[in-house]
C-alpha positions as MATLAB code, in Angstrom:
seq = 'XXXXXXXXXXXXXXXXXXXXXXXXXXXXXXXXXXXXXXXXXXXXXXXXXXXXXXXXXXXXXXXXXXXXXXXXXXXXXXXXXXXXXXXXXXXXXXXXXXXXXXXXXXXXXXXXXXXXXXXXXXXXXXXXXXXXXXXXXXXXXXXXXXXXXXXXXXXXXXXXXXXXXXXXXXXXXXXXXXXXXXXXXXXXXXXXXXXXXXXXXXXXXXXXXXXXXXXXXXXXXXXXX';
ca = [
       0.000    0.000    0.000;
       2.370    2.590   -0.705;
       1.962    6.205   -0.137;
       3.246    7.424   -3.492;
       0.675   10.051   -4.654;
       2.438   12.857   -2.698;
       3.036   15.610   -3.386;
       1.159   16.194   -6.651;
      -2.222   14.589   -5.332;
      -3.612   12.489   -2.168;
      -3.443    9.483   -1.381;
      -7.153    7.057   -1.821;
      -9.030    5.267    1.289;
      -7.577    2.593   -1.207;
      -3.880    3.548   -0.856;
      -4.292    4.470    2.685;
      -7.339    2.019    4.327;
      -8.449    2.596    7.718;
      -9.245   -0.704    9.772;
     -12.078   -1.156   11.792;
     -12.841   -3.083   14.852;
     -12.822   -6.102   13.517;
     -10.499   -5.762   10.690;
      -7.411   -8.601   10.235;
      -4.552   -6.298   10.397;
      -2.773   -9.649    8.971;
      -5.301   -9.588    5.896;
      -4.193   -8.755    2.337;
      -4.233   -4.827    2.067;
      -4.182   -4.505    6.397;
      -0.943   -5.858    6.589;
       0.061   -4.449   10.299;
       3.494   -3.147    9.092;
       2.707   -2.304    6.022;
      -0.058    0.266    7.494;
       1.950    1.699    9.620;
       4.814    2.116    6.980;
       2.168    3.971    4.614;
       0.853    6.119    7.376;
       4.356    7.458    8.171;
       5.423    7.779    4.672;
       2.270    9.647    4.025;
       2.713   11.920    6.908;
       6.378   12.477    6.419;
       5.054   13.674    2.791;
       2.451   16.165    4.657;
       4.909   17.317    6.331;
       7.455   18.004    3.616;
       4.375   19.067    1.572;
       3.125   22.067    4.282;
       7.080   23.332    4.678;
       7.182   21.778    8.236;
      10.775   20.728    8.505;
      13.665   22.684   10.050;
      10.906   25.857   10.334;
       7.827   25.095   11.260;
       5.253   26.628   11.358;
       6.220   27.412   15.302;
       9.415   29.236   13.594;
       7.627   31.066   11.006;
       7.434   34.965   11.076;
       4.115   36.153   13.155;
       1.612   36.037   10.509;
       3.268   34.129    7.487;
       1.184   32.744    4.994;
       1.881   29.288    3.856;
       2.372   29.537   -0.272;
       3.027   27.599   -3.088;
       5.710   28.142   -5.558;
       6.484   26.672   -8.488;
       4.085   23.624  -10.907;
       3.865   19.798  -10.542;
       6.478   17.722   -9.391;
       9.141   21.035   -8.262;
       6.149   22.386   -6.273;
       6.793   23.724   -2.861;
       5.168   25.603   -0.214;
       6.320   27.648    2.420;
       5.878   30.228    5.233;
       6.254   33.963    4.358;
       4.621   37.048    4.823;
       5.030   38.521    1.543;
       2.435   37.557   -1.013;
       3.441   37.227   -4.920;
       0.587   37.536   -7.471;
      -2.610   37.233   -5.178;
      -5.887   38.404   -6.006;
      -7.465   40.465   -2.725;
     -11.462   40.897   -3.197;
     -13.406   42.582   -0.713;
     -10.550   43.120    1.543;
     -11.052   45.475    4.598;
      -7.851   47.103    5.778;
      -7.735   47.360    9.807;
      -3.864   48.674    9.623;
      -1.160   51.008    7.777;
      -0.250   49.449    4.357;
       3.194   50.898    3.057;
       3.145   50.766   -0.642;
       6.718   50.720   -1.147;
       6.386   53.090   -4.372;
       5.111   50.772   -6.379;
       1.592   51.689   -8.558;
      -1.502   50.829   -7.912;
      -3.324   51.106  -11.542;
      -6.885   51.194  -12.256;
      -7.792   52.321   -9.063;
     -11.404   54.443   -8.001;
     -10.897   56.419   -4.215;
     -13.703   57.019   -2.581;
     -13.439   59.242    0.971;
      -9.920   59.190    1.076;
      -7.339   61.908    2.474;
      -4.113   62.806    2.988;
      -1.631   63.231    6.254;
      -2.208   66.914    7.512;
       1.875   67.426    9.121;
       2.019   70.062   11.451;
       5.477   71.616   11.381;
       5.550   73.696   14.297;
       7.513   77.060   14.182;
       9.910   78.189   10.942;
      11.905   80.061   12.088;
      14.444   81.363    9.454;
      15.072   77.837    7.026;
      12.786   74.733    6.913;
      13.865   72.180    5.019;
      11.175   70.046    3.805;
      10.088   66.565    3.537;
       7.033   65.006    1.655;
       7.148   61.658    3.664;
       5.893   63.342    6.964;
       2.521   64.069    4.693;
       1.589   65.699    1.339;
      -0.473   68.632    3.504;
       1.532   70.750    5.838;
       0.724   73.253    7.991;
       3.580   75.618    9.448;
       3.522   78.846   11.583;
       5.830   81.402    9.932;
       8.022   82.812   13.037;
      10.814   84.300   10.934;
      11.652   85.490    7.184;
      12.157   81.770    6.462;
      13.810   79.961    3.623;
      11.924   76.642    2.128;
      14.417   74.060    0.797;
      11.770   71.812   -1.545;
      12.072   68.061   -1.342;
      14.744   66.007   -2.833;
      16.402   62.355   -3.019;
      16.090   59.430   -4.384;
      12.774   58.439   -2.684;
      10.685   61.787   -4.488;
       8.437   60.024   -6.883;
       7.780   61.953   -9.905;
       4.291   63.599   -9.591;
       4.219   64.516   -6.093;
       1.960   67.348   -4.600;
       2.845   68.895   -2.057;
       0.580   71.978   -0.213;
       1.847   74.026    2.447;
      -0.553   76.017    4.930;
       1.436   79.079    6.340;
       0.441   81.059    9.181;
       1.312   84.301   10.317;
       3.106   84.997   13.814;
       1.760   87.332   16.778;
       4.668   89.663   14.414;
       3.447   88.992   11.506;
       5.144   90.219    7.945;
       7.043   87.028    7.844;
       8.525   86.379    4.303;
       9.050   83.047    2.496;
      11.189   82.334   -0.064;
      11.377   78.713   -1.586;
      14.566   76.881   -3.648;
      14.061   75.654   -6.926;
      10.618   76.547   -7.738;
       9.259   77.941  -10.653;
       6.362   79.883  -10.459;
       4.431   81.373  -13.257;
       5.135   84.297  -15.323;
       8.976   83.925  -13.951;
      11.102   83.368  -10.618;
      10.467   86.828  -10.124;
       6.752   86.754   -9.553;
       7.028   84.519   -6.328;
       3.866   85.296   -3.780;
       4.342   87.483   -1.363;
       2.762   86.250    1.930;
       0.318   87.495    3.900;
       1.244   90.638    6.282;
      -1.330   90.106    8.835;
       0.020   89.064   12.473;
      -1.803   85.703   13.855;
      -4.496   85.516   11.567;
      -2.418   85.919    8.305;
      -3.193   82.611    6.053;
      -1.580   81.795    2.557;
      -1.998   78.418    0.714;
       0.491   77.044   -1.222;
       0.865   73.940   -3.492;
       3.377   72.825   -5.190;
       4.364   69.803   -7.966;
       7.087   68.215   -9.784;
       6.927   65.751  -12.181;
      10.358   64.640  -12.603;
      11.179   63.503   -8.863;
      14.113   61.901   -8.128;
      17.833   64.244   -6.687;
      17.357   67.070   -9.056;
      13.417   68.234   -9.072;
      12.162   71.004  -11.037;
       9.079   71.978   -8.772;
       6.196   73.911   -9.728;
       4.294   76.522   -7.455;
       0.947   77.942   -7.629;
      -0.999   80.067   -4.938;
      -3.759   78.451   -4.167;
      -5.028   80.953   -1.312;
      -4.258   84.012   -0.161;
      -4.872   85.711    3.019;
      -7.466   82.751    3.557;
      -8.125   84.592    7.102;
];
């Protein structure tokens, strides 16, 4: 009775009988030894078949799928927790998902938004960063200097929108590196005067990313008080 179906298929009630209370385990096909030989061949097959070996499941990552790689005979399976060339339908996310800059196409967003950053206080140079959130807000407390993102990690296409606030001084100024802003460099905004309640909206593109962006600013409020 041997146990030879794994691991492309399972093994038959024929291939693997089960005796019953009054079975002849010395009877052709209940052979005592030869049971027990095709239960532990079959089983050591399970095992090898599920990836329980060395790293069990009791080993695996917190979480790990079990997965199968590769066709017929070279099949495997094993534990991990990242998952190649699945289909998710009707998923509910409960957690953070990082997307690791990779696109999503033929996608439709419904009620979505995006990280509001509070930056605190300017002060005289900021130096900014779209990964703490494509929204920031930031109260202007000196004639400050914006250094736009940059690096390796700037996808092309990102938005970024700034919220400045006025000071109890007010007439804070802001000047920003590398952007181009239409009609020339020259015709930069120039920021609300008012102290405290002084608002300005800014946003800002680039479509070429990467260590060298060209970014592209618009005004999308002023003196929103």
């Amino acid at each position: 009775m041997p146990s030879s179906n794994y691991p492309t298929s399972l093994d038959s009630s024929t291939n693997q009988p089960t005796p019953g209370s009054t079975t002849d385990l010395d009877a052709s096909g209940f052979e005592h030894d030869q049971v027990h030989g095709a239960h532990s061949t079959a089983l050591l097959a399970l095992q090898a078949k599920l990836g329980i070996a060395a790293n069990n499941a009791a080993d695996a990552d917190q979480y790990a799928l079990m997965q199968k790689s590769g066709s017929g005979s070279d099949a495997t399976t094993t534990w991990s927790k990242t998952l190649t060339g699945s289909t998710l339908a009707g998923t509910t996310l409960t957690g953070a998902v990082v997307g690791g800059d990779q696109i999503m196409s033929a996608v439709t967003h419904k009620d979505y938004s995006e990280t509001v950053y509070a930056g605190g206080n300017t002060s005289t140079a900021v130096t900014l960063d779209e990964t703490n959130g494509n929204t920031q807000t930031w109260t202007m407390t000196g004639n400050c200097t914006f250094t736009m993102p940059s690096g390796a990690g700037l996808q092309a296409g990102t938005a970024l929108t700034l919220i400045l606030t006025q000071d109890g001084t007010g007439s804070r100024t802001g000047a920003f590196t590398g952007v181009k802003w239409a009609g020339g460099s020259g015709n930069a905004p120039t920021l609300t005067t008012t102290a405290t309640t002084g608002v300005d909206i800014l946003t800002f593109i680039t479509f070429n990313g990467g260590s060298s962006p060209v970014w592209y600013g618009f005004t999308a409020g002023a003196d929103m008080s």
